[in-house]
C-alpha positions in Angstrom: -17.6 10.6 -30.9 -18.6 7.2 -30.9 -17.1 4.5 -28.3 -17.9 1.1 -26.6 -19.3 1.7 -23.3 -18.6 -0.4 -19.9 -21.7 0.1 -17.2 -20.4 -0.6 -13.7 -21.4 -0.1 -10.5 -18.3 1.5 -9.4 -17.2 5.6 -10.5 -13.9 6.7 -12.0 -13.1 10.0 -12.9 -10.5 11.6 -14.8 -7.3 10.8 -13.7 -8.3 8.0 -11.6 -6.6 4.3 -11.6 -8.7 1.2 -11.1 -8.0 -2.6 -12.1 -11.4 -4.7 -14.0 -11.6 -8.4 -14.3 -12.7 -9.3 -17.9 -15.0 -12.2 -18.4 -18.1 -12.0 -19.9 -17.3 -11.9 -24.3 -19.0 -8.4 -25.1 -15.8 -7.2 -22.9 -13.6 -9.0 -24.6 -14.8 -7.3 -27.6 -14.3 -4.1 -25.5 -10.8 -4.4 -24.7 -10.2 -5.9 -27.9 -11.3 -3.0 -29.7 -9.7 -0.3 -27.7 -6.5 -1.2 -27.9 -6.8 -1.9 -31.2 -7.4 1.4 -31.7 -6.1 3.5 -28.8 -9.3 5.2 -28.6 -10.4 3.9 -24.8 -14.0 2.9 -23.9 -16.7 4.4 -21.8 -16.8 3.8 -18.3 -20.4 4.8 -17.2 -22.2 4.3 -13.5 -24.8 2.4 -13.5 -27.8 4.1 -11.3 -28.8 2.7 -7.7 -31.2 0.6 -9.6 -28.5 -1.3 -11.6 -30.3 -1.1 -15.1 -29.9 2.3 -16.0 -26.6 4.5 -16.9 -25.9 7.8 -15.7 -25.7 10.6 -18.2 -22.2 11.8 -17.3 -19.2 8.8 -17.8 -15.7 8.8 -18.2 -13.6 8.4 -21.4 -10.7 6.0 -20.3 -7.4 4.2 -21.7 -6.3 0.8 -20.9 -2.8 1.2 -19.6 -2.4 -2.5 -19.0 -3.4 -6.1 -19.6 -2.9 -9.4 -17.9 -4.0 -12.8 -17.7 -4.8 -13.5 -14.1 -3.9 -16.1 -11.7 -8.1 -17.7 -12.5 -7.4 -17.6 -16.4 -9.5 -14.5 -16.8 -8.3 -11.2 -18.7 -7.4 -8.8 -16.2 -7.1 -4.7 -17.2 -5.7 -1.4 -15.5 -7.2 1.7 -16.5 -7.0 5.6 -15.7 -9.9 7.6 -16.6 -8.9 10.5 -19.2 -11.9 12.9 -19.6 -15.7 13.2 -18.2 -18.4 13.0 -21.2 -22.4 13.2 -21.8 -23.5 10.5 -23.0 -26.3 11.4 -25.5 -28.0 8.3 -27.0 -26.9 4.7 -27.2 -27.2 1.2 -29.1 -27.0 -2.0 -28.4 -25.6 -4.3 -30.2 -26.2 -8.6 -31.4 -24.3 -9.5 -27.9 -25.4 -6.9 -25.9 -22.3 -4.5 -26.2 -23.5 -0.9 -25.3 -21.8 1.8 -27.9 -22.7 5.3 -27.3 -22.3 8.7 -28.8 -20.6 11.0 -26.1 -19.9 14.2 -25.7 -16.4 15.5 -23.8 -17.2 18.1 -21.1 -14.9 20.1 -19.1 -13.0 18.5 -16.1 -13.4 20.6 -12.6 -10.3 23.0 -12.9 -7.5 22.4 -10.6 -7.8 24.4 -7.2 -4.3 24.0 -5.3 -4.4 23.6 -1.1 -2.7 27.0 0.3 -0.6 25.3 2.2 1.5 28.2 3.2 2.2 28.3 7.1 0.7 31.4 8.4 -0.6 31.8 12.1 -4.5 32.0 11.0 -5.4 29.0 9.2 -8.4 29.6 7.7 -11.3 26.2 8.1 -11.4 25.9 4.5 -7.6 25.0 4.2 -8.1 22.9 7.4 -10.7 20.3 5.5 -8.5 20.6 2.5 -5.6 19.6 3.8 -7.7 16.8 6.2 -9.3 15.2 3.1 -5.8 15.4 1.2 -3.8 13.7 4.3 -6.5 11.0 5.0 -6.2 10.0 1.4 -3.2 9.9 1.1 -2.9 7.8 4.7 -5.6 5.6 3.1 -3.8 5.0 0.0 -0.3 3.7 1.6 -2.8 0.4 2.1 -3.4 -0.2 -1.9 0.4 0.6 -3.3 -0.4 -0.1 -6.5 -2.8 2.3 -7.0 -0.4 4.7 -5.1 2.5 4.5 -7.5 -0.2 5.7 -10.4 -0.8 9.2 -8.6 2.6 11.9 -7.8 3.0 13.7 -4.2 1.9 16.8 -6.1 -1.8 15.6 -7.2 -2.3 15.6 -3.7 -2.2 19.4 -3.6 -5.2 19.5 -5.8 -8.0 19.8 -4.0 -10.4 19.0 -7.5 -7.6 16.1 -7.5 -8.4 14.7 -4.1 -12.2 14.7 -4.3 -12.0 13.1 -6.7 -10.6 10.1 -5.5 -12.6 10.3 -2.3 -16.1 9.9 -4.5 -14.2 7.1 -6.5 -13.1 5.0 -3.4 -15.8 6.8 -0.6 -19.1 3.8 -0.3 -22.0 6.4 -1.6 -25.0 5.8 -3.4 -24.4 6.1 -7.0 -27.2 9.0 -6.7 -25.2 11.3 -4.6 -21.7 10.5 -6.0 -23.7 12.0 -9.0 -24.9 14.6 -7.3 -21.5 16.3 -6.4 -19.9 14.9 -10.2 -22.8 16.5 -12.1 -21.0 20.1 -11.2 -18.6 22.5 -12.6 -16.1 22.4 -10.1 -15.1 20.4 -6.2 -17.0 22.4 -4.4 -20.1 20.7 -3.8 -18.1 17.5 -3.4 -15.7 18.8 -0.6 -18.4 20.3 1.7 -20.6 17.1 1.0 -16.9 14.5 1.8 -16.0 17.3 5.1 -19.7 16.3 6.8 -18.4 12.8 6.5 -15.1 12.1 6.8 -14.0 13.9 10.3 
């Protein structure tokens, strides 16, 4: 598959929400294009240096458009599905199109949440990491009304968002994407968020 692809210093992942500001024309083109033909664009992180893309982006869908209160084209997108990106071009104004490869998301993993006398530490950072999310998110209500009470039950769900809004390098968000499940992600977020 071949799609327009958007470096940015900031990570999305599947099923995430985020708002852009839309300026520069290659963009344009971008947003042009994809909703043209309902075929999304490629979100990619740039690397720590800021001139390099990182291997592993996300498919996403523009779910809405606006002009904003400064004239420019604003844009809410979710992010659909993690993909390689094998090779790219670059085209007369600089727009980056690459051909991608969809991999598979990190499989759900649901918190136990069932009230028993032993809780075991595991469940404990679980349901810490899901409850200080979802604490943190009361503060940005537009990006709460994308998500439903039950994502918050998914642990893959909730790490997620914590390497999407958590201030890492783009090196270690990486790190813990570039893997097959949560995992590595939740014991990496549990040493920092206490």
């Amino acid at each position: 598959m071949v799609i327009p692809l958007f470096p940015l210093s900031m990570c999305l992942l599947p099923h995430g929400f985020s708002q852009l500001r839309i300026f520069e024309p290659r963009y344009k083109r971008l947003v042009t294009e994809s909703l043209k033909s309902n075929s999304g664009f490629g979100l990619c992180m740039l690397h720590d240096d800021k001139k390099h893309m990182l291997p592993i982006g996300t498919l996403c869908k523009i779910i809405d458009f606006e002009t904003l209160d400064d004239g420019l084209l604003g844009i809410s997108i979710q992010g659909e599905k993690k993909f390689h990106l094998k090779d790219f071009t670059i085209e007369a104004d600089g727009l980056k199109r690459g051909t991608i490869e969809i991999i598979d998301d990190w499989p759900t993993s649901i918190i136990n949440l069932a009230e028993s006398k032993k809780t075991s530490p595991n469940q404990t950072t679980e349901k810490m990491l899901s409850d200080t999310l979802r604490e943190i998110l009361t503060q940005y209500p537009k990006h709460l009304a994308q998500y439903q009470n039950e994502h918050f039950d998914d642990i893959s769900w909730v790490c997620q968002r914590w390497l999407e809004i958590i201030p890492l390098t783009a090196a270690e968000k990486y790190h813990c994407i570039n893997n097959h499940d949560h995992k590595m992600a939740q014991d990496y977020l549990s040493n920092i968020i206490k």
